[in-house]
C-alpha positions as CSV (number, residue, x, y, z in Angstrom):
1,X,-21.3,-20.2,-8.3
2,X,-19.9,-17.4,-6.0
3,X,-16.2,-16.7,-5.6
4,X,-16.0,-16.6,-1.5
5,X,-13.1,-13.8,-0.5
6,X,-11.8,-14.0,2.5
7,X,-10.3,-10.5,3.6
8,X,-7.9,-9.9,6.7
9,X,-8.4,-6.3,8.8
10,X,-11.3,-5.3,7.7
11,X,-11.3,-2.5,11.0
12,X,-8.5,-0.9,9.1
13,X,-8.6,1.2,6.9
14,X,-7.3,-0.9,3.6
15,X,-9.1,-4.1,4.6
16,X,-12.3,-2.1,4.9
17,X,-11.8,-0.8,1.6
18,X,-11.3,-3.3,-0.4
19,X,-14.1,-5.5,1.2
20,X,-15.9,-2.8,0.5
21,X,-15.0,-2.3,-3.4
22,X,-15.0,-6.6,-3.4
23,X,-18.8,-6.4,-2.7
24,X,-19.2,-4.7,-5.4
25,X,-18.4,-7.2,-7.9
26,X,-20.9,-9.7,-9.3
27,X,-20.7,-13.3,-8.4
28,X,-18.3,-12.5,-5.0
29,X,-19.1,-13.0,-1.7
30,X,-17.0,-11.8,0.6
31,X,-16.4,-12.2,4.3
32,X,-13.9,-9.8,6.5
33,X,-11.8,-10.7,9.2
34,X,-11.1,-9.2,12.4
35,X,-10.8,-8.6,15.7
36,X,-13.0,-5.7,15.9
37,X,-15.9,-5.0,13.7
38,X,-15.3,-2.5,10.9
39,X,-15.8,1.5,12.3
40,X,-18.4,1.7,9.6
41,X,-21.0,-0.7,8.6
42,X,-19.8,-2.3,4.9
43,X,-23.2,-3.6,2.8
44,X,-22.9,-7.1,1.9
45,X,-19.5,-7.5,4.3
46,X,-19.8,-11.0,5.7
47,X,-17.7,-10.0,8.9
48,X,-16.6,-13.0,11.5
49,X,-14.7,-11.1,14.6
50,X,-11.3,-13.5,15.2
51,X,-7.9,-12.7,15.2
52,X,-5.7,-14.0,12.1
53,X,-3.9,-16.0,14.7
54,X,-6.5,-18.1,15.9
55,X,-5.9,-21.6,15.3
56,X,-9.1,-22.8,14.0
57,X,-8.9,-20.1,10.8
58,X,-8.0,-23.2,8.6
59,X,-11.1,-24.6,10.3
60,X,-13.2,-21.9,9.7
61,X,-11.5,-21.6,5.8
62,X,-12.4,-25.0,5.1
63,X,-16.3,-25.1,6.4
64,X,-17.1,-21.6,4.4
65,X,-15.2,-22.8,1.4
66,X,-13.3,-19.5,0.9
67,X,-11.5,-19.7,-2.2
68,X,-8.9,-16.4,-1.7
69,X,-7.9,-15.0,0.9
70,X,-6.5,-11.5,0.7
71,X,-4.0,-10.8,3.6
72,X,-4.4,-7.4,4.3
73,X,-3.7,-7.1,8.1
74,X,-0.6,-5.2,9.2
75,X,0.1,-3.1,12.1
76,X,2.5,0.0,12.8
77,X,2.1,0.1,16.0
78,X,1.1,-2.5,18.7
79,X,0.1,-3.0,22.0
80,X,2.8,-3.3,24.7
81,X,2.2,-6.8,25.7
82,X,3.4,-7.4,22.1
83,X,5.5,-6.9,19.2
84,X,4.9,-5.6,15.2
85,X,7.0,-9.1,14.9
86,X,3.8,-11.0,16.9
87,X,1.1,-9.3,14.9
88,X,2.5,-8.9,11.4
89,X,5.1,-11.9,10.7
90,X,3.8,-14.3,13.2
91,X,0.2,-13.6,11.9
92,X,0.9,-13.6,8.9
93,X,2.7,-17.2,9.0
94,X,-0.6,-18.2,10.6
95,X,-2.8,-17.1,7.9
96,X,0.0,-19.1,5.1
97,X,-0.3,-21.9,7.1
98,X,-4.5,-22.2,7.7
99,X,-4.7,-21.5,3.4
100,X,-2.5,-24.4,2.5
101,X,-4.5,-26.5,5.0
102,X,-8.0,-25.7,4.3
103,X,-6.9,-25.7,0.5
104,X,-7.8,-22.2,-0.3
105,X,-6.8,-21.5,-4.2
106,X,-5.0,-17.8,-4.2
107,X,-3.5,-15.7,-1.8
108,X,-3.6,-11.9,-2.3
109,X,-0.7,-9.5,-0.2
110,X,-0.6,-6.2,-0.1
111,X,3.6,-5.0,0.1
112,X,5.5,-1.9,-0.1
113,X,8.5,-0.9,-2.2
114,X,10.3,-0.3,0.6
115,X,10.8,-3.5,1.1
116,X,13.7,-2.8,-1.2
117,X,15.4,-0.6,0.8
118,X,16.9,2.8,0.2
119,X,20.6,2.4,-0.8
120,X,23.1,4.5,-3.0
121,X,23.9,1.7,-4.9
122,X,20.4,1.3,-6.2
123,X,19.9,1.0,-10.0
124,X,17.1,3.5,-11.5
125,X,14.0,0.9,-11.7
126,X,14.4,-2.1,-9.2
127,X,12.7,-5.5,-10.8
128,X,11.0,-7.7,-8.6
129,X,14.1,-9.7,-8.4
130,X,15.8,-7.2,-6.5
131,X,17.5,-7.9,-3.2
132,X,15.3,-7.1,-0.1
133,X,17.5,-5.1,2.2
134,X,14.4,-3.3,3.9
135,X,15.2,-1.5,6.9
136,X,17.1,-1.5,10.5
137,X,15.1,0.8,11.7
138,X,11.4,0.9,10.6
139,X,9.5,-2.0,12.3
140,X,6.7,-2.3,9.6
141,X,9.2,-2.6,7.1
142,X,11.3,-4.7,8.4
143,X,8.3,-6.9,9.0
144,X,7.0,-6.9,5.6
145,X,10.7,-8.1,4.1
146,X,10.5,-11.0,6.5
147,X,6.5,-12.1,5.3
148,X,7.8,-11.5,1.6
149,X,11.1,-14.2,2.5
150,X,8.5,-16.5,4.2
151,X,6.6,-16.5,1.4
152,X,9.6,-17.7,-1.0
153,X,9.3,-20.7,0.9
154,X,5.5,-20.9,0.7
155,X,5.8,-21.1,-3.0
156,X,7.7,-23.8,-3.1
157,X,6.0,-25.7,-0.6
158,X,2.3,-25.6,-1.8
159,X,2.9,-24.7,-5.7
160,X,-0.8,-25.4,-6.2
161,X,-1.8,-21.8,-4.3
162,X,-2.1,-18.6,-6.7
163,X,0.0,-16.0,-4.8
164,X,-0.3,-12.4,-5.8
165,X,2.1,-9.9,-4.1
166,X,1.7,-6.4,-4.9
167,X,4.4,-3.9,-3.5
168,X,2.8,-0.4,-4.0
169,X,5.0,2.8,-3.8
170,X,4.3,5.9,-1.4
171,X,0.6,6.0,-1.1
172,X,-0.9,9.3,-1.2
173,X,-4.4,10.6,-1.1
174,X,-7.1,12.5,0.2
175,X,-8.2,10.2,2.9
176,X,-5.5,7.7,3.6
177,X,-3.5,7.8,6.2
178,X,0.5,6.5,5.3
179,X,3.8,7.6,6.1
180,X,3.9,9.8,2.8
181,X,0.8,11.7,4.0
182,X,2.7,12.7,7.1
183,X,5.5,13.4,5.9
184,X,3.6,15.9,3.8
185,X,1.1,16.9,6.0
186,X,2.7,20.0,7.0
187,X,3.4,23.3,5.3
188,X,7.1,22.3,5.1
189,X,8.3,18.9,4.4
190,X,12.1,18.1,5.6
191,X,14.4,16.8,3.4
192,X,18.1,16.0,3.7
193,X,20.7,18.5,2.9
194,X,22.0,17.7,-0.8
195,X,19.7,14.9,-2.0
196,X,16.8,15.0,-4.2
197,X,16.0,11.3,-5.0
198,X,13.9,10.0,-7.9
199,X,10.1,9.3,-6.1
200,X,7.3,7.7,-7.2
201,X,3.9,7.5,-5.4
202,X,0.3,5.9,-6.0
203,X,-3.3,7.0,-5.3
204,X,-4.9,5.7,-2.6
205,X,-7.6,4.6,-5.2
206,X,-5.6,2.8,-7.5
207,X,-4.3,0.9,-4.8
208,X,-7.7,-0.3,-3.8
209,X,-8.5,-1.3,-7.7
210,X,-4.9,-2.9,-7.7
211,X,-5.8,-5.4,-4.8
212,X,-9.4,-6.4,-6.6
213,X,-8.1,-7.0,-9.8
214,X,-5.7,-9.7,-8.5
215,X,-8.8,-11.0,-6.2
216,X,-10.9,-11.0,-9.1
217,X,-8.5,-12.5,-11.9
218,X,-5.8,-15.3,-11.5
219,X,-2.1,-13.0,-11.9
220,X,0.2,-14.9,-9.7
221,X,3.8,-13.2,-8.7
222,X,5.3,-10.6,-7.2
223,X,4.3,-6.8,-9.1
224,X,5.7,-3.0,-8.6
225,X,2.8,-0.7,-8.4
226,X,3.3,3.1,-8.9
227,X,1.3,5.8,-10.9
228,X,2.9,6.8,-14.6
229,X,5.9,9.5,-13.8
230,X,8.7,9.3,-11.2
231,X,9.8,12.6,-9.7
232,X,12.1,14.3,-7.7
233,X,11.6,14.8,-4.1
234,X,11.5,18.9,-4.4
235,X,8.7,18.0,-7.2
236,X,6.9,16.0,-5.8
237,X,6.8,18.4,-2.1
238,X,6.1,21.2,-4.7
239,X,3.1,19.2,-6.3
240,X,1.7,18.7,-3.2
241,X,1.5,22.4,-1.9
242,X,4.5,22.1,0.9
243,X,7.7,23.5,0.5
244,X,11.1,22.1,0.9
245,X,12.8,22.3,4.4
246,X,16.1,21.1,4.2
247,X,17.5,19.6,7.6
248,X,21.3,18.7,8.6
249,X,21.3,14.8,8.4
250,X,22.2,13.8,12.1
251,X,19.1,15.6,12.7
252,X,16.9,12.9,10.9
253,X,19.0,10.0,11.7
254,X,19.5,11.1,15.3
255,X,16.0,10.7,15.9
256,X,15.4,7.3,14.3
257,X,18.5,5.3,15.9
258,X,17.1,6.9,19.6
259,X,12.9,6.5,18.7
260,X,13.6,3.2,16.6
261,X,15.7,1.2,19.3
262,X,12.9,2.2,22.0
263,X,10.3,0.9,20.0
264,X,8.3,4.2,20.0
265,X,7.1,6.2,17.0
266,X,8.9,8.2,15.2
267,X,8.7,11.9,15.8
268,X,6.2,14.0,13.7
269,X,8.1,15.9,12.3
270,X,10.4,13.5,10.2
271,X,7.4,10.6,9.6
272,X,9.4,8.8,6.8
273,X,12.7,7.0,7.0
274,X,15.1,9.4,6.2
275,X,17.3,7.0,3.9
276,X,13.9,7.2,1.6
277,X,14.4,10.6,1.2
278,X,17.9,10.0,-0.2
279,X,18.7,6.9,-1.6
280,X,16.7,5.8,-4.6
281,X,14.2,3.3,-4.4
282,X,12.1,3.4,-7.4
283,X,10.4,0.0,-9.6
284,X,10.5,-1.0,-12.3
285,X,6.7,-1.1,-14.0
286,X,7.1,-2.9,-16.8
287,X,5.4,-6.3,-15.1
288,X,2.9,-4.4,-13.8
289,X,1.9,-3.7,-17.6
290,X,2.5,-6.7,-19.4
291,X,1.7,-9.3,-16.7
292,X,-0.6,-8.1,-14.4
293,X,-2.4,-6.2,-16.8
294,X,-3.2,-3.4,-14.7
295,X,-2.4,0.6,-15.5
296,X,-3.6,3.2,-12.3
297,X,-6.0,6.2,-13.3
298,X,-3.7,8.7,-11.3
299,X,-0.6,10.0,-12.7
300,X,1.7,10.4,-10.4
301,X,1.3,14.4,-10.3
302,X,-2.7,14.0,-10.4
303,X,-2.5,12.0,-7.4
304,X,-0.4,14.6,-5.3
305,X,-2.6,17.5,-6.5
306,X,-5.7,15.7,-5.7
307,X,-3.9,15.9,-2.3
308,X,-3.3,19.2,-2.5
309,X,-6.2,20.2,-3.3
310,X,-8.2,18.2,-0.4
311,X,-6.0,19.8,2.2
312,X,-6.1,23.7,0.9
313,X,-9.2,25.5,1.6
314,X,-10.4,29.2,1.3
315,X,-8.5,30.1,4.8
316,X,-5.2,29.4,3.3
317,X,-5.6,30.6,-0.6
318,X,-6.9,33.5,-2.3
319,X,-10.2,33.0,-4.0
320,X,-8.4,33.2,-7.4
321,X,-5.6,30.6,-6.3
322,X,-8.3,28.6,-4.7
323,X,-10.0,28.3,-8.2
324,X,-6.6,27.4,-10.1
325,X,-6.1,24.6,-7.7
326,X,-10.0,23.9,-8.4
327,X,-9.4,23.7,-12.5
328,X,-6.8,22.2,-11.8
329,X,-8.2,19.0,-10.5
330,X,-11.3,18.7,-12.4
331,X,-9.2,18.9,-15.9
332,X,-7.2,15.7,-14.2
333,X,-10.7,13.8,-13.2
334,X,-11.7,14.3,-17.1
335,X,-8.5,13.0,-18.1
336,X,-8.5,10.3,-15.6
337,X,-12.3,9.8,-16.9
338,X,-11.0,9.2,-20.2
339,X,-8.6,7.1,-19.5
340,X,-11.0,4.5,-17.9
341,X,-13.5,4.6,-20.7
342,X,-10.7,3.8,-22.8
343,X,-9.4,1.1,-20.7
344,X,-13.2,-0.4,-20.4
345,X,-13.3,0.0,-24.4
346,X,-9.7,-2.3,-24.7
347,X,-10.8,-5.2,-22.3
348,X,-14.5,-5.4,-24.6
349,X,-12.4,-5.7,-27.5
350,X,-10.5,-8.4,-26.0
């Protein structure tokens, strides 16, 4: 019997991916969700065009007996006529609500770190336990804080529901586009004056083989999800081919407290919340291990310099640096290579 999947946003990018990687595997059929088709056409994608908000999803859960839905819809920005409060929390709540009803079995949600928030009083590795102080400033982080509380409540009230939250660190990769991507998407990256937190980032990929492993196997609870190695800002710019461009600090917070109260994006040049780029904000992976049973193929400096090495090309380097940066990625694909033969050699064991 088929496992039916249910995923939200599938005309965005993450919700296009992961239907995409879901139809993959054997004895899954999965539908997508949305309220424009996806921009390109996903084999074996079951699409239904509705927004998550529409009150006849539990109906529509119920008569195609989905089984998990994975929640995957978020917004940075919105349309005027609304807010990131409408779309993310208030769909969200919508798309809680129509699982308990129709009696869909798991929940999948795809979270970010920064939910935590950026604070000098951090400890090195935040567990899952950890306080969420999010952000003032940053809509889409302050939304996903208040979806994480609402779904404190929605464990309690419908226990019988398998619900797997994954809070991924800074995503990085050579197609994705996230607020560590901008941030580094210039020859210079800014930083703050003085401070060079502890980072730690994921590929893009592992992200997408994070949210089908908890579609595909029961691993209820809330998970940190980061590549192997945490680094220091001025690393991490360095592995990425950017340099360092220290800026005084009203500079960065000027610009957030005059963009964030308006409600408009923040400007180019400083994509990231500048507390992120000072405060620590790093997780603790042991969970992520033992409990969800799940390691990413990236290290955390394979990822970045697979990012590098999409964005330099012949214009920019040398034909000598141009190969470095060339052997350099290809003797991370064999490693990463390895490292998946070995994990598929450890689960036929088990």
């Amino acid at each position: 019997m088929n496992q039916v999947v249910l995923v939200t946003g599938v005309a965005d990018y993450w919700g296009a991916r992961l239907a995409a990687r879901l139809t993959a595997e054997p004895g899954v059929h999965v539908m997508g969700l949305d309220v424009s088709p996806p921009r390109e056409k996903i084999k074996g994608l079951d699409f239904i065009q509705a927004d998550v908000r529409n009150p006849l999803l539990a109906e529509l859960l119920k008569s195609e007996g989905v089984q998990t839905v994975c929640h995957i819809k978020f917004m940075h920005s919105v349309r005027r006529s609304e807010t990131s409060f409408d779309v993310n929390v208030m769909g969200a709540t919508k798309v809680f609500g129509a699982c308990a009803e129709a009696g869909v079995s798991k929940v999948v949600l795809k979270s970010s770190m920064t939910v935590y928030g950026a604070r000098p009083d951090n400890s090195a590795f935040l567990p899952e336990t950890h306080p969420l102080y999010g952000s003032r400033h940053y809509g889409y982080t302050k939304d996903m804080a208040e979806i994480e509380s609402f779904c404190n409540g929605f464990s309690r009230q419908a226990p019988e529901i398998t619900l797997s939250i994954l809070r991924f660190a800074s995503i990085v990769g050579p197609t994705a586009h996230t607020p560590m991507t901008s941030f580094l998407a210039n020859r210079w990256a800014p930083l703050l004056m003085g401070f060079d937190p502890m980072m730690q980032v994921i590929h893009e990929d592992d992200v997408v083989e994070a949210l089908a492993h908890v579609t595909v196997n029961d691993v209820p609870g809330v998970f940190n999800v980061a590549a192997e190695e945490t680094l220091p800002l001025r690393r991490l710019i360095g592995l990425a081919g950017k340099f360092p461009l220290p800026i005084l600090h009203p500079l960065a917070y000027g610009g957030v407290s005059v963009l964030g109260s308006s409600g408009l994006k923040l400007d180019r040049h400083f994509p990231i919340e500048p507390d992120c780029v000072r405060y620590p904000w790093t997780g603790d992976l042991s969970k992520m291990r033992d409990e969800l049973g799940f390691v990413p193929l990236y290290t955390a400096p394979q990822a970045l310099r697979e990012f590098a090495g999409r964005q330099r090309t012949h214009r920019y380097l040398p034909d000598k640096a141009a190969l470095t940066c060339d052997e350099e990625r290809l003797g991370d694909t064999i490693k990463r290579r390895r490292r998946a033969r070995a994990n598929e050699e450890t689960k036929g064991d088990e």
